[in-house]
N, C-alpha and C positions, 0 to 999 in steps of 0.2 A: 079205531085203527084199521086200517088195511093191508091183509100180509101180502107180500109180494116174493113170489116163487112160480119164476117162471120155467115153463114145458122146456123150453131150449137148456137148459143145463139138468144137473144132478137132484133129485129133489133131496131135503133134509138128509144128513144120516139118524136124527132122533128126533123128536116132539118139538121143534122150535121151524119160525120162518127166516128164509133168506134175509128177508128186510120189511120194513114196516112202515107203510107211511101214515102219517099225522096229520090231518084235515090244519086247515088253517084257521088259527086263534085258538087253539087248544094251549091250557096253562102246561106246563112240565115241572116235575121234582127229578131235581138227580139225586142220588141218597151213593155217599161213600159205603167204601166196603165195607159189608157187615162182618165178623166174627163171630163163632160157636160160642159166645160168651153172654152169661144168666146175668141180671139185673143185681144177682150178689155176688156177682164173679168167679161162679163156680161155670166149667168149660167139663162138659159131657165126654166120654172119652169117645163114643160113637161119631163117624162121619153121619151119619144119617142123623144122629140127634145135633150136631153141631150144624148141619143144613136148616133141620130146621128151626133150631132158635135165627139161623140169620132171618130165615125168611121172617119169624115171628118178629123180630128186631124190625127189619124193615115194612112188616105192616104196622108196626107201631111210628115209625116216620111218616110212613106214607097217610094214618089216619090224622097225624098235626096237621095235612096239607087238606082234610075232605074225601084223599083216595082210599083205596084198597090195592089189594095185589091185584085185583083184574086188572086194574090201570095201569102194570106195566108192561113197557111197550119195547125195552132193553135191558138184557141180561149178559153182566160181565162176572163170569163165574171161576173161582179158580183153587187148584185140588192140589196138595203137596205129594199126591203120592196116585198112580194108574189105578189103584184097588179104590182108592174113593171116587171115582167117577159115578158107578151105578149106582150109590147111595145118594149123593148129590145129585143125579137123573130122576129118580122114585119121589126123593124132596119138591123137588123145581116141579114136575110134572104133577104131582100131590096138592101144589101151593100157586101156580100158574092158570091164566085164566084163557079162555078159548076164542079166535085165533090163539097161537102161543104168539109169544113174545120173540124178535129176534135174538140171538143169542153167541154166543161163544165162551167157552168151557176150557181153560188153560192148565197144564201141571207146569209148578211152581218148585223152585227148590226146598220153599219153607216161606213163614211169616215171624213175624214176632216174637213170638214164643212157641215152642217147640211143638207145645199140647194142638194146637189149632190144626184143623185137617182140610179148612172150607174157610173162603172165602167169598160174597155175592155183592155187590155192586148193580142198580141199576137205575133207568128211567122209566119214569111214569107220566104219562099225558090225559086229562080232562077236558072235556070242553070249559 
């Protein structure tokens, strides 16, 4: 991929790029949103641990398709509450590969169930 951040505007306010382009004939996974939730349905009460079972959730999609997390190239992330931002930034940044991925980061009123603090969403491209 190639990040696209250009000099004429604002650069990043965190670790991600404006936008990202995708060579052509690269496969893509899009993977629904993941939730802080364990394989036995136990839900961490940490935003920082519920970050990252998403991301672990989603490198477990992403290795059905051949990828990994380097392979993604969009990140839709989204926090029920302003205080889990920097946990969820330390996760992503922790679990993201370089270029970063373009991104956006939303507060939400809630999900599902109350416990969840993190929700991630994203796409991934291979040749």
């Amino acid at each position: 991929m190639k990040p696209l951040n250009p000099p004429s505007i604002r650069p990043p306010f965190a670790r991600y790029s404006h936008g990202v382009e995708v060579p052509a004939g690269q496969r893509l996974v899009y993977c629904s949103g993941q939730l802080g939730a364990a394989a036995d349905g136990t839900i961490p009460e940490d935003a920082r641990a519920q970050a990252d079972l998403c991301f672990a959730n989603i490198a477990a999609i992403l290795a059905e398709a051949g990828m990994t997390l380097a392979d993604i190239i969009r990140i839709n992330a989204y926090v029920s509450d302003r205080t889990y931002m920097k946990p969820y930034m330390e996760s992503r940044d922790a679990h993201v590969g370089t270029p970063p991925p373009a991104s956006t980061l939303m507060i939400v009123s809630g999900f599902t169930f109350p416990e969840f603090k993190v929700e991630i969403e994203v796409v991934a491209a291979v040749p």
